[in-house]
N, C-alpha and C positions, 0 to 999 in steps of 0.2 A: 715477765715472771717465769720461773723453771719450776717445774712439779719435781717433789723430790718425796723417796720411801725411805722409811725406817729403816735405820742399819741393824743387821739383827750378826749376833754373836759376836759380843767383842763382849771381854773380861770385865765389867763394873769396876771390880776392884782394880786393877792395872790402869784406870784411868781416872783415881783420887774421885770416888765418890762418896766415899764415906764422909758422914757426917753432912751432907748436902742435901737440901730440901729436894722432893721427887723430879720436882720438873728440870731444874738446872742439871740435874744427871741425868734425867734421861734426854736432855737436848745434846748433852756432851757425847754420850751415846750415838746420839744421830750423825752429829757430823764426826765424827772420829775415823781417824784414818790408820792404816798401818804406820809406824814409824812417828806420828805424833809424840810429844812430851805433853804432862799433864802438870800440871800445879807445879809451875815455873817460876823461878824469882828471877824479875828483873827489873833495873832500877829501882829495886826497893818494894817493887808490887809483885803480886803472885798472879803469875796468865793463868788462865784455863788451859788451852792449848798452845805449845807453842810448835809449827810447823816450817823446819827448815828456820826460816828469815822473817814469815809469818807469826803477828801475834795477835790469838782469837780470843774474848772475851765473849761470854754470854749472861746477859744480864734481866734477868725474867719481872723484875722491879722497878722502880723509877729509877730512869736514865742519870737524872742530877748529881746523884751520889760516884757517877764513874765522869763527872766531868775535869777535875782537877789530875784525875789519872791517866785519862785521854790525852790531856791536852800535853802532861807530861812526856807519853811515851808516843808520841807522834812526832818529837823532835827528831828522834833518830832511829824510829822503827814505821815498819808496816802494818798496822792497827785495823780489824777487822771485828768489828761488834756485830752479836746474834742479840736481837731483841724478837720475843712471841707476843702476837697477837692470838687470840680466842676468836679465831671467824666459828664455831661454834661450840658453847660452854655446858655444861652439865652440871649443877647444882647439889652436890651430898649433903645431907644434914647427919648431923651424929650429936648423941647428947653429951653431956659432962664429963661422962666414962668412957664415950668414945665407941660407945653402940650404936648402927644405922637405925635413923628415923626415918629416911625417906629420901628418893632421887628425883629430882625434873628439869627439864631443857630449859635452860633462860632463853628468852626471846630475843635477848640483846647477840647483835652477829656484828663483830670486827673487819674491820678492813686495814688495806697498809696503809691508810690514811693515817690512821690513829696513832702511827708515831708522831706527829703531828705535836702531840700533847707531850713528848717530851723530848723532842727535839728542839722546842723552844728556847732551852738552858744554855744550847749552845749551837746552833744552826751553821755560823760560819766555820765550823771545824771539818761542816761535808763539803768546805769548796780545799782542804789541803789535800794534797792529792796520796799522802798516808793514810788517809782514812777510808774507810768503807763500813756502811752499813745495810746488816740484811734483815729486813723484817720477814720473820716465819709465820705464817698462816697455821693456827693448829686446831684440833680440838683435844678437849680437855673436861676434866673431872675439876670441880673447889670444891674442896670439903671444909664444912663451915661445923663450928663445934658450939654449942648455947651454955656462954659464960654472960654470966648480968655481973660477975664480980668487978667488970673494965667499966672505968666511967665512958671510954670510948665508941663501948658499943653499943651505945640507948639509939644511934640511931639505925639498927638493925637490929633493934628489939631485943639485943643480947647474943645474936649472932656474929660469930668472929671468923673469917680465913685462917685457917690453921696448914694448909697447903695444896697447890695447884699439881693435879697428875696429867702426864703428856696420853690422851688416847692415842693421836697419827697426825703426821706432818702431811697438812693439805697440799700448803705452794708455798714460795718464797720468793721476796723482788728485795734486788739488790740494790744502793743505793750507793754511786764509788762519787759523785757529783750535786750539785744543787740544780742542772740541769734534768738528770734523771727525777730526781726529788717532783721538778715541775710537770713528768708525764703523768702523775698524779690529778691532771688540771685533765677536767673532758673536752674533748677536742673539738663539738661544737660549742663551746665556752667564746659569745662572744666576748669582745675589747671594745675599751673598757669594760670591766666588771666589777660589783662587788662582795663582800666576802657574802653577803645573806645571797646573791645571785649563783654564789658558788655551793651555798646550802642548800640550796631549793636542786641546782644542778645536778650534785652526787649523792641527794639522799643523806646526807650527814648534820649534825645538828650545828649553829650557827656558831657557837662557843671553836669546836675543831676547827672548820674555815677559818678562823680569823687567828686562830695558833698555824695554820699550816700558811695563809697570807705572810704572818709575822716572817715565819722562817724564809719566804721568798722573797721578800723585801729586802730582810737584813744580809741574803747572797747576793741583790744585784738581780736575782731574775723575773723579780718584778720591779716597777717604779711607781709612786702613786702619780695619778691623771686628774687631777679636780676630786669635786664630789659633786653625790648624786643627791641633795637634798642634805643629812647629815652624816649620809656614807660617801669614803671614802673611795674614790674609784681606781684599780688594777691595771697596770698593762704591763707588756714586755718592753723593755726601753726600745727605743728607737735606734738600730747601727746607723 
């Protein structure tokens, strides 16, 4: 992982953030560099950044939606996704008009595990060697607004996300391989294992382990070994 600070002074507007939810601008913020292009058309899609030969997408939502676009523009570019994780979240409440009701710390704390959960959609695209992906560690403001008018949101009692704000770039780990992807595995992690072995291992809940298994299997960096009762048991192949 490399720790990285917030870029501070560069023009908002000079780098198309108008009209963009907080957090995606102000990620673009962060990595922005002198001599960048911003909101780029290429093959038909529009980059966030385009640098030089690099093309950097930042995408704060579910990954699935930029799968057909990836997979497009990896033909014949060098492709570079920012995905943020919340290793720690802050909770806003605002009511119907969009008045503070109140703030507090969720207890839920992310890891770069958790790409995990949507790296599923497409796992073999971290073995082409155009692609690269960085998960950013951040903390963060959700500010949640109390609409009951969504049939959606009964099961949040009528609270909805209306938009995530960037407080500070904690860390960030790079993922250019499916190799890299597997130093995610603790490294007294014996072999065989299973995915609830790898739960109990990192503290992450059993549902994650068995999406981030998924994604190691379908690279090749893991192979299944028998099972253990009605798990499935893990190893690295055998050279």
């Amino acid at each position: 992982m490399t720790s990285s600070g917030f870029l501070i002074g560069v023009d908002r507007m000079a780098i198309g953030t108008l009209n963009e939810k907080p957090l995606h601008a102000a990620l673009k913020e962060w990595y922005a560099r002198p001599d960048d292009r911003f909101e780029v058309a290429v093959d038909g899609y529009v980059i966030d950044i385009v640098r030089g030969d690099l093309l950097i997408e930042i995408q704060t939502r579910g990954l699935v939606a930029l799968k057909r676009k990836l997979a497009r523009l990896v033909e014949g570019h060098v492709v570079h996704l920012i995905y943020p994780v919340a290793a720690e979240k802050w909770i806003v409440r605002v009511d119907e008009d969009g008045a503070f009701l109140g703030r507090r710390k969720s207890p839920l704390r992310g890891s770069a595990m958790q790409v995990a959960r949507e790296l599923v959609s497409f796992p073999r695209l971290l073995a082409d060697p155009h692609f690269s992906l960085e998960v950013v560690l951040i903390r963060e403001e959700e500010v949640r607004r109390h609409d009951t008018t969504r049939a959606r949101n009964w099961r949040r009692k009528g609270w909805m996300t209306v938009e995530r704000r960037l407080l500070e770039v904690i860390d960030s780990c790079i993922f250019r391989s499916p190799t890299d992807l597997a130093a995610l595995l603790p490294a007294e992690l014996p072999e065989p294992f299973t995915a609830r072995e790898l739960a109990a291992a990192t503290g992450q809940p059993l549902w994650l382990t068995q999406k981030l298994a998924f994604c190691l299997r379908e690279t090749g960096v893991l192979v299944e070994a028998g099972k253990r009762g009605r798990s499935r048991l893990l190893a690295r192949p055998v050279s």
